[in-house]
NUDODREN-570167 format. One line per field, with one value per residue (C-alpha): x, y, z; residue in one letter; residue number from 0. Coordinates in steps of 0.25 Angstrom, whole numbers, plus 2048, in hexadecimal, padded with zeros to 3 digits. Layout:
NUDODREN-570167
x <- c(X,...) .
y <- c(Y,...) .
z <- c(Z,...) .
rest <- c(A,...) .
nr <- c(NUM,...) .
END
This chain:
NUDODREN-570167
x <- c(430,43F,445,455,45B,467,473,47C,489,48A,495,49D,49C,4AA,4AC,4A3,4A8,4B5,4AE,4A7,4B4,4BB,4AE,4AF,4BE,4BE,4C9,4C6,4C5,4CE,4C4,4BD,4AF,4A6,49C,48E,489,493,48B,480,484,47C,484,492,48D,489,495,4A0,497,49A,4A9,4A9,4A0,4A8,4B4,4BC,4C3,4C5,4BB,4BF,4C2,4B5,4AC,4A6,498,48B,488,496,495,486,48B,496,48E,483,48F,495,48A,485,494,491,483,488,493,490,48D,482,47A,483,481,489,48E,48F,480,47D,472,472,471,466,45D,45E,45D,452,44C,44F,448,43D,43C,43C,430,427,42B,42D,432,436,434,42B,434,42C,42E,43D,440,439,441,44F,44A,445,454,459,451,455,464,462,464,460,45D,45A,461,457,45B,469,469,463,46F,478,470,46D,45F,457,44A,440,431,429,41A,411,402,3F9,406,40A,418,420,42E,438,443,44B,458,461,466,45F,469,46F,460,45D,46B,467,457,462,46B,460,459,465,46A,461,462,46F,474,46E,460,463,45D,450,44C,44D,442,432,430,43F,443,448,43F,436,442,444,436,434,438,42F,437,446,443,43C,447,453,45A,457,45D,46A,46B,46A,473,47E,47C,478,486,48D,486,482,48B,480,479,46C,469,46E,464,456,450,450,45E,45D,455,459,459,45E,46B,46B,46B,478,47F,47D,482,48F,491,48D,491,4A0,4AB,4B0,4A3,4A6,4A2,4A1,49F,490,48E,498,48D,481,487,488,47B,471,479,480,472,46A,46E,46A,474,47D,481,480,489,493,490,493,4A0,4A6,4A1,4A7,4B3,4BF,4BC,4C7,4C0,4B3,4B1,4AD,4B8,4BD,4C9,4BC,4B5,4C3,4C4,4B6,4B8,4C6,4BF,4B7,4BB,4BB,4AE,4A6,4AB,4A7,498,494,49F,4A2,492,490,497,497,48C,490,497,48E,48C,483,48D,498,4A1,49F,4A3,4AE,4B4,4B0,4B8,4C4,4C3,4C1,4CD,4CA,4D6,4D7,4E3,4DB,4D6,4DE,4E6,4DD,4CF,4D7,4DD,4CE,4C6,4D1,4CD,4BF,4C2,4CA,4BF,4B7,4C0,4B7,4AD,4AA,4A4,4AF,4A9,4AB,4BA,4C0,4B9,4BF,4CD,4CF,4C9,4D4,4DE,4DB,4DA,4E8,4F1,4F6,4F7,4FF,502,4F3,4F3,4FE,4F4,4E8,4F3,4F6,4E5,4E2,4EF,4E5,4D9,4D2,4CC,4DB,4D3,4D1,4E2,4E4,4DA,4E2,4F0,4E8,4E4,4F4,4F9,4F1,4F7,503,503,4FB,501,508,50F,518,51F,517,518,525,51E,512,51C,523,516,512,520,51F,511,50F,51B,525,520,522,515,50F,4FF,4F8,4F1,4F5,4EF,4F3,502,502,4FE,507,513,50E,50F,51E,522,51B,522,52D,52B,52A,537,534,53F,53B,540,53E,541,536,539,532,525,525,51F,51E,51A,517,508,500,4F3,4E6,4DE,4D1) .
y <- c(12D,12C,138,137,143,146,14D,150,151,14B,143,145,155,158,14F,157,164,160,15A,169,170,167,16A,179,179,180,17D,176,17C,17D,179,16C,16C,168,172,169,171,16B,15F,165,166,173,17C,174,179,187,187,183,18B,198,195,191,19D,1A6,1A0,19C,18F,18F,194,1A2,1A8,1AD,1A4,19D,19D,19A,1A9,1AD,19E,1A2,1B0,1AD,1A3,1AF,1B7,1AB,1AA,1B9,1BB,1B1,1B5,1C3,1C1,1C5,1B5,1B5,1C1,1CB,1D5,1DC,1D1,1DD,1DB,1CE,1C8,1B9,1C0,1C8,1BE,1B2,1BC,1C1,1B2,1B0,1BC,1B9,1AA,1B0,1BB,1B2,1A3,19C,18F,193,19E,19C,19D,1AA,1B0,1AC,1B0,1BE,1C1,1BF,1C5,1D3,1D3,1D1,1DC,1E5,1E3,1E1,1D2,1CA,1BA,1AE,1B3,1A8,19C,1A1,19F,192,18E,195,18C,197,194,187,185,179,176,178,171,17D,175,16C,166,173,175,184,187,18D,194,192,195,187,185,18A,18C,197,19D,19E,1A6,1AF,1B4,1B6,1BD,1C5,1C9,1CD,1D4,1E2,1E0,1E9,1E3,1EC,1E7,1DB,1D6,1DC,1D4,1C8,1D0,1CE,1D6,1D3,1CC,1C1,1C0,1B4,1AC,1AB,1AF,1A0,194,190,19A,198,18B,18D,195,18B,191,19E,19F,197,1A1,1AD,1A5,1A7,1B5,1BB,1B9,1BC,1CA,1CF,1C6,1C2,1B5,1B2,1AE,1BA,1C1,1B8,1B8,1A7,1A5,196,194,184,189,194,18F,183,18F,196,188,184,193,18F,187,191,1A0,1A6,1A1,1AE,1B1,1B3,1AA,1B2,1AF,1B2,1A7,19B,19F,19D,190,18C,192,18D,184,17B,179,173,164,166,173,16E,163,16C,175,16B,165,174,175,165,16C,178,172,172,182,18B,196,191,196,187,180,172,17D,180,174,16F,17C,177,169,16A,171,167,15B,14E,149,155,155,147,14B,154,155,144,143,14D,146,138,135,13F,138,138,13D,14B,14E,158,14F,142,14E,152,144,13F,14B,14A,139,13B,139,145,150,159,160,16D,16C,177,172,17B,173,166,16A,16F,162,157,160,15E,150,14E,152,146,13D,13E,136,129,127,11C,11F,12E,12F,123,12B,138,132,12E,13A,141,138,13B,14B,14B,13F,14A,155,153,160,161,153,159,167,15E,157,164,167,15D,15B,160,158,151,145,13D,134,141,142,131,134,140,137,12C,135,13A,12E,129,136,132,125,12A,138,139,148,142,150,152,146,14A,157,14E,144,14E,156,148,145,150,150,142,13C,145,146,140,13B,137,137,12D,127,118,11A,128,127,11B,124,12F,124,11E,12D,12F,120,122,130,129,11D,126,12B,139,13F,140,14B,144,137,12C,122,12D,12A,11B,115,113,120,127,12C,12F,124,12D,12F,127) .
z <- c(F15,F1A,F23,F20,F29,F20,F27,F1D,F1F,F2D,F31,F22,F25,F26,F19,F12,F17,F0F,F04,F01,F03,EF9,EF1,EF2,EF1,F02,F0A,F15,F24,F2E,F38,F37,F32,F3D,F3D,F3D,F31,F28,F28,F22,F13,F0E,F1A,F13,F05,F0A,F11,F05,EFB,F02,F03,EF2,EED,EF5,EEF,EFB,EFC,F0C,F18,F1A,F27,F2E,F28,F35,F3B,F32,F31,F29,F22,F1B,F1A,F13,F09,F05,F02,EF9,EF1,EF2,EEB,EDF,EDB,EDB,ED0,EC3,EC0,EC7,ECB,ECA,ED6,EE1,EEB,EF5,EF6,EFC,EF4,EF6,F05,F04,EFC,F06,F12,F0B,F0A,F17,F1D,F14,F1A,F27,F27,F21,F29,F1D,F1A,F0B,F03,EF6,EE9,EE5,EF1,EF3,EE3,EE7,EF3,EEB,EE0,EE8,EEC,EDE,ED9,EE3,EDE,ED2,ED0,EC5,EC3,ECC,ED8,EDF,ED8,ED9,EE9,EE9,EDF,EE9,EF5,EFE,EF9,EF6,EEF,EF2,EF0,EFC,F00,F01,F01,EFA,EF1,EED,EED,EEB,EEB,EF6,EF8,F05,F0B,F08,F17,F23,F2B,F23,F21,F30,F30,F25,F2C,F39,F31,F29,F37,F3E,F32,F37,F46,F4F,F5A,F64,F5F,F5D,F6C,F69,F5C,F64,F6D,F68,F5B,F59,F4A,F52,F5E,F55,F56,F64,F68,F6F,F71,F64,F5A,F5F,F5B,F4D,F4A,F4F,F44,F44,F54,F50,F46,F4F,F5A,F4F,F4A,F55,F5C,F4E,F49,F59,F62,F6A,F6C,F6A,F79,F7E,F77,F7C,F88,F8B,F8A,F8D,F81,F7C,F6C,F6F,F77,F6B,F60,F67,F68,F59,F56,F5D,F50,F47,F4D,F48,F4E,F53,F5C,F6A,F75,F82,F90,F8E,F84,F8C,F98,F8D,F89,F97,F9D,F92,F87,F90,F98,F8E,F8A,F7C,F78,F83,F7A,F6C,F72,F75,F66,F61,F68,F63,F55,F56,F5F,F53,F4F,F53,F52,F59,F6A,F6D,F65,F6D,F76,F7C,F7F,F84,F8C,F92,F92,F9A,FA7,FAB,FB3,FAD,FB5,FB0,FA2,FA1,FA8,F9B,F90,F8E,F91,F84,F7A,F7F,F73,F68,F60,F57,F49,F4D,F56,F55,F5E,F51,F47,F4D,F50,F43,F3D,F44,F43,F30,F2A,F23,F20,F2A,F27,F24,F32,F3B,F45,F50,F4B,F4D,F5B,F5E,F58,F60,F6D,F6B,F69,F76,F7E,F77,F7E,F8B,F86,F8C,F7E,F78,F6A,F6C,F73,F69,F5C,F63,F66,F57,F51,F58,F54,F47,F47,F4D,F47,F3E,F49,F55,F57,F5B,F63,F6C,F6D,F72,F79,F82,F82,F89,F93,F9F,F9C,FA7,FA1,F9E,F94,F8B,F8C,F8B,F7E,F77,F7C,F74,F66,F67,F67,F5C,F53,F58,F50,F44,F42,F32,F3A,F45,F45,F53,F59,F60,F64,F6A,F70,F79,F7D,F81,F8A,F8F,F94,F98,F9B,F9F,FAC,FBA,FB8,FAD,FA8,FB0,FA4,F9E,F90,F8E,F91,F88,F7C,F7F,F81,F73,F6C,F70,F6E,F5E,F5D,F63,F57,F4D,F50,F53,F5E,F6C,F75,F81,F89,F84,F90,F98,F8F,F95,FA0,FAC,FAF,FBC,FBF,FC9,FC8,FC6,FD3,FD2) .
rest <- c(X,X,X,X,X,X,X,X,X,X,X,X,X,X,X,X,X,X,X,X,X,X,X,X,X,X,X,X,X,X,X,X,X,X,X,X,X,X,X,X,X,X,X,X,X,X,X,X,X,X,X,X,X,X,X,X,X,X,X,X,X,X,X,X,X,X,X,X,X,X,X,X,X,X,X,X,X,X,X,X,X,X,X,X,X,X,X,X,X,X,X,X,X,X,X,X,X,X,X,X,X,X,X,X,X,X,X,X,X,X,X,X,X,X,X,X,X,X,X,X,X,X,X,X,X,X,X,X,X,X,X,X,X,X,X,X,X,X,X,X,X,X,X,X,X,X,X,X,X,X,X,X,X,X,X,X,X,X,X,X,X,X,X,X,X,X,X,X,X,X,X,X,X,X,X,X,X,X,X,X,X,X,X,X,X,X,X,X,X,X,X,X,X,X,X,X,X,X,X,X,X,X,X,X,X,X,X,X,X,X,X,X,X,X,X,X,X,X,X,X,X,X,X,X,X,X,X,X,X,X,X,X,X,X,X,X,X,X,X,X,X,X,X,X,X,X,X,X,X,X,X,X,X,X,X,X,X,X,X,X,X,X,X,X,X,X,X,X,X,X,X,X,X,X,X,X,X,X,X,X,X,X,X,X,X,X,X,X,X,X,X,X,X,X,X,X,X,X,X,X,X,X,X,X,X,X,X,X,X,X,X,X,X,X,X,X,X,X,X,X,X,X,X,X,X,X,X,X,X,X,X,X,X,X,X,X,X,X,X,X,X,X,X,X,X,X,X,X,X,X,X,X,X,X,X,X,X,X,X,X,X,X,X,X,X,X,X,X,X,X,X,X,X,X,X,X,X,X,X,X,X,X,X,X,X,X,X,X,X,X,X,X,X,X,X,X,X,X,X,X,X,X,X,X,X,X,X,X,X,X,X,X,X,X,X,X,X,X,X,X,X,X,X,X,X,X,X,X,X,X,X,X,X,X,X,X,X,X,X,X,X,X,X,X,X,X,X,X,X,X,X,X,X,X,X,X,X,X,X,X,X,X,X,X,X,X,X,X,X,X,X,X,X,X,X,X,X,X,X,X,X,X,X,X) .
nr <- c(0,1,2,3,4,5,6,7,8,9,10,11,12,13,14,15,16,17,18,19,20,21,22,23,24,25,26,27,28,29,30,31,32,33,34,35,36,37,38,39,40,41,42,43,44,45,46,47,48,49,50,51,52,53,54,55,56,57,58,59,60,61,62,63,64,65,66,67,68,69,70,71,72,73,74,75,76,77,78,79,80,81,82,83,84,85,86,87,88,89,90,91,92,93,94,95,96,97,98,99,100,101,102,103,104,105,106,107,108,109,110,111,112,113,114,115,116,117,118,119,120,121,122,123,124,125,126,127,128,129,130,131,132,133,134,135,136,137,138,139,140,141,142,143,144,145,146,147,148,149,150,151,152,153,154,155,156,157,158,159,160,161,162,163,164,165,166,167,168,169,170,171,172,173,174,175,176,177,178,179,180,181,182,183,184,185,186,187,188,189,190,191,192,193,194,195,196,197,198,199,200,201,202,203,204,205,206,207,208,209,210,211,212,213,214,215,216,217,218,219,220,221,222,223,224,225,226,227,228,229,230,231,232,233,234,235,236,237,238,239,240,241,242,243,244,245,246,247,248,249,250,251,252,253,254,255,256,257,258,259,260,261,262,263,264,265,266,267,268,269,270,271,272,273,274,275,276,277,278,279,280,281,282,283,284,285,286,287,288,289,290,291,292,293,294,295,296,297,298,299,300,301,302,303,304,305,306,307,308,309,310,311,312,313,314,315,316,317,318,319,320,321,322,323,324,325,326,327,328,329,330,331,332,333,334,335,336,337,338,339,340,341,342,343,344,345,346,347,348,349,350,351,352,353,354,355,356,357,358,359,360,361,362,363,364,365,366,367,368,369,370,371,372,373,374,375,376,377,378,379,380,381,382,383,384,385,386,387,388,389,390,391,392,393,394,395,396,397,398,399,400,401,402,403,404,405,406,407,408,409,410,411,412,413,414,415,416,417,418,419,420,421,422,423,424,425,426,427,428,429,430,431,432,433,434,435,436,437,438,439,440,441,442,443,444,445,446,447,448,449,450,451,452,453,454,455,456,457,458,459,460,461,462,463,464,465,466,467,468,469,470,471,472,473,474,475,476,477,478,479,480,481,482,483) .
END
């Protein structure tokens, strides 16, 4: 036998993000797609399905974190198989809801893999009855795909059928949701206690991790329903799946959650200390870097990144994403995507101002491969955009490392020469005079001062006016030689 690992949609994700939108008729989003999950295709199709049955054509403010996402597809369906079509009940009630919460529950009280198609069909069917509903409500959902139905081995080449909930993420999320469902926030410290409902999860090292999912669940719900983590309510803090759990649900969680002091010194105290979630966190945040709305978006990894001095950035942060480019990473993602020649005029000028800032701060790398791919990736997220270049422009005027400045003088000029929207250029042309050359000394750097020279000259060519006296642009120049 041949093993094949299929990863679907990996490294054509944001392709075939735009190729189920078109399908679904959704606008696309403001915010470029780079959310690892939309590499996997049933999250996509989950994802546009409860956009289209719930008859919107753009994503509607509020929908972000998994929890509202899967909410909002239950409620989709829940709304069509309640019309008079299908089977013709209150949509008030939530049955699609309360049936795979039901499963879900079920599943969990007796450890099951699957449940038998008898027992499934009799557990819908109990909540039929009890509301009155008549026909194949079963089948209805695995037509819907929330459920799915396969043959299982059971013994001695006999096979039975099973029900089980399509996509696992979304079930581990529903048994949280279902035990959280009855607990207040004033109790909920105790059920993590022995004799608690959640105490088997976190019971040892052996249940956090046979419940991976489980725990990532509660690392994102827990924040959202009581606003507290799920650390701060164990007794081993430094737990390694625990502190993984918390990192993934950084990815996950609502954008609106607050980050408080607590949680930066939990990041620092026990995420930071392991290499494994070290590295994940830092993954997280590239993916995340182009949100707006996100805490961790790249303003604050420039924030982060400009403190240090040049040598002890180089120690960690060029060391860490020296080798990631490369397809899992969300460093060859995010390059990949600003490099396509994909439109991305829907794009908002924020997300693209966010994405060439978490660019800029790959131009550290000693990793030729990585800061070329980078340099041209930005050149083509910004050809079009000089009013952002001229933004990244003033970010970075500080930086320590002056090859990070040389490279982002490097990408504007290269917009320079291929922009079809010269209407900036002489916006660009006199922030540029009038932060490199007019002055009695100019920027001691040979390659740098020749792009900024070659962006006025080409404005200059292009017979844009210049407000400003271009001999002054020309060398020689006056500079102070670096000390070495």
């Amino acid at each position: 036998l041949i093993k094949h690992t299929h990863y679907g949609f990996r490294n054509v994700e944001y392709e075939a993000s735009k190729l189920f939108f078109k399908n679904y008729n959704i606008e696309l989003p403001s915010v470029p797609l780079l959310h690892p999950e939309f590499q996997n295709p049933l999250f996509l199709k989950l994802f546009c399905d409860g956009l289209n049955k719930a008859g919107y054509t753009k994503i509607p403010d509020g929908i972000n974190g998994i929890t509202k996402i899967f909410d909002f597809f239950i409620d989709s369906i829940n709304v069509k198989l309640s019309s008079p079509k299908y089977f013709n009940y209150s949509s008030g009630v939530n049955i699609v809801k309360k049936v795979i919460h039901q499963l879900a529950k079920y599943k969990l009280i007796n450890d099951l893999y699957y449940i038998p198609i008898d027992i499934a069909v009799k557990n819908v069917s109990d909540i039929q009855n009890t509301y009155n509903i008549s026909g194949n409500l079963t089948d209805a959902l695995i037509s819907e795909g929330i459920l799915s139905k396969n043959l299982f081995w059971k013994e001695k080449g006999n096979y039975e059928e099973g029900i089980f909930i399509s996509y696992e993420r979304f079930e581990d999320h529903l048994v949280v949701s279902e035990i959280l469902n009855d607990i207040s926030s004033d109790k909920i410290s105790k059920e993590f206690e022995d004799g608690g409902a959640l105490f088997n999860f976190i019971k040892d090292e052996y249940a956090i991790n046979r419940h991976k999912g489980i725990i990532e669940a509660l690392s994102i719900q827990l924040p959202e329903k009581y606003s507290i983590e799920l650390y701060q309510l164990l007794n081993d803090k430094n737990n390694y799946e625990i502190a993984e759990a918390f990192v993934s649900s950084l990815l996950w969680r609502r954008n609106d959650l607050k980050i408080d002091e607590q949680v930066i010194e939990y990041i620092n105290s026990t995420v930071l200390r392991f290499q494994g979630t070290h590295d994940y966190f830092w993954d997280i945040v590239i993916a995340v870097s182009s949100n707006p709305n996100h805490f961790f978006n790249a303003n604050k990894t420039h924030e982060i990144l400009s403190k240090y001095s040049l040598s002890d950035r180089d120690a960690w942060w060029t060391q860490l994403i020296h080798n990631w480019y490369r397809d899992e990473t969300s460093v060859k993602r995010l390059i990949d995507w600003a490099w396509s020649i994909e439109d991305k005029s829907h794009i908002s000028d924020n997300s693209i101002e966010l994405a060439s800032t978490m660019l800029s701060w790959f131009l550290t790398s000693s990793n030729r491969r990585l800061r070329d791919s980078s340099t041209k990736a930005l050149i083509c997220l910004l050809e079009n955009r000089i009013h952002i270049t001229i933004n990244l422009l003033r970010k970075f005027e500080n930086v320590n490392d002056p090859y990070i400045y040389e490279r982002i003088f490097a990408v504007t000029y290269g917009c320079t020469l291929r922009t079809k929207r010269t209407g900036s250029l002489q916006e660009l042309s006199k922030y540029i005079y009038d932060t490199i050359f007019n002055k009695e000394k100019v920027y001691s750097h040979v390659l740098l001062r020749d792009y900024a020279r070659g962006v006025i000259e080409y404005t200059q060519h292009l017979g844009v006016d210049l407000p400003f006296d271009i001999t002054k642009i020309r060398p020689p120049y006056r500079s102070d030689f670096p000390s070495i």
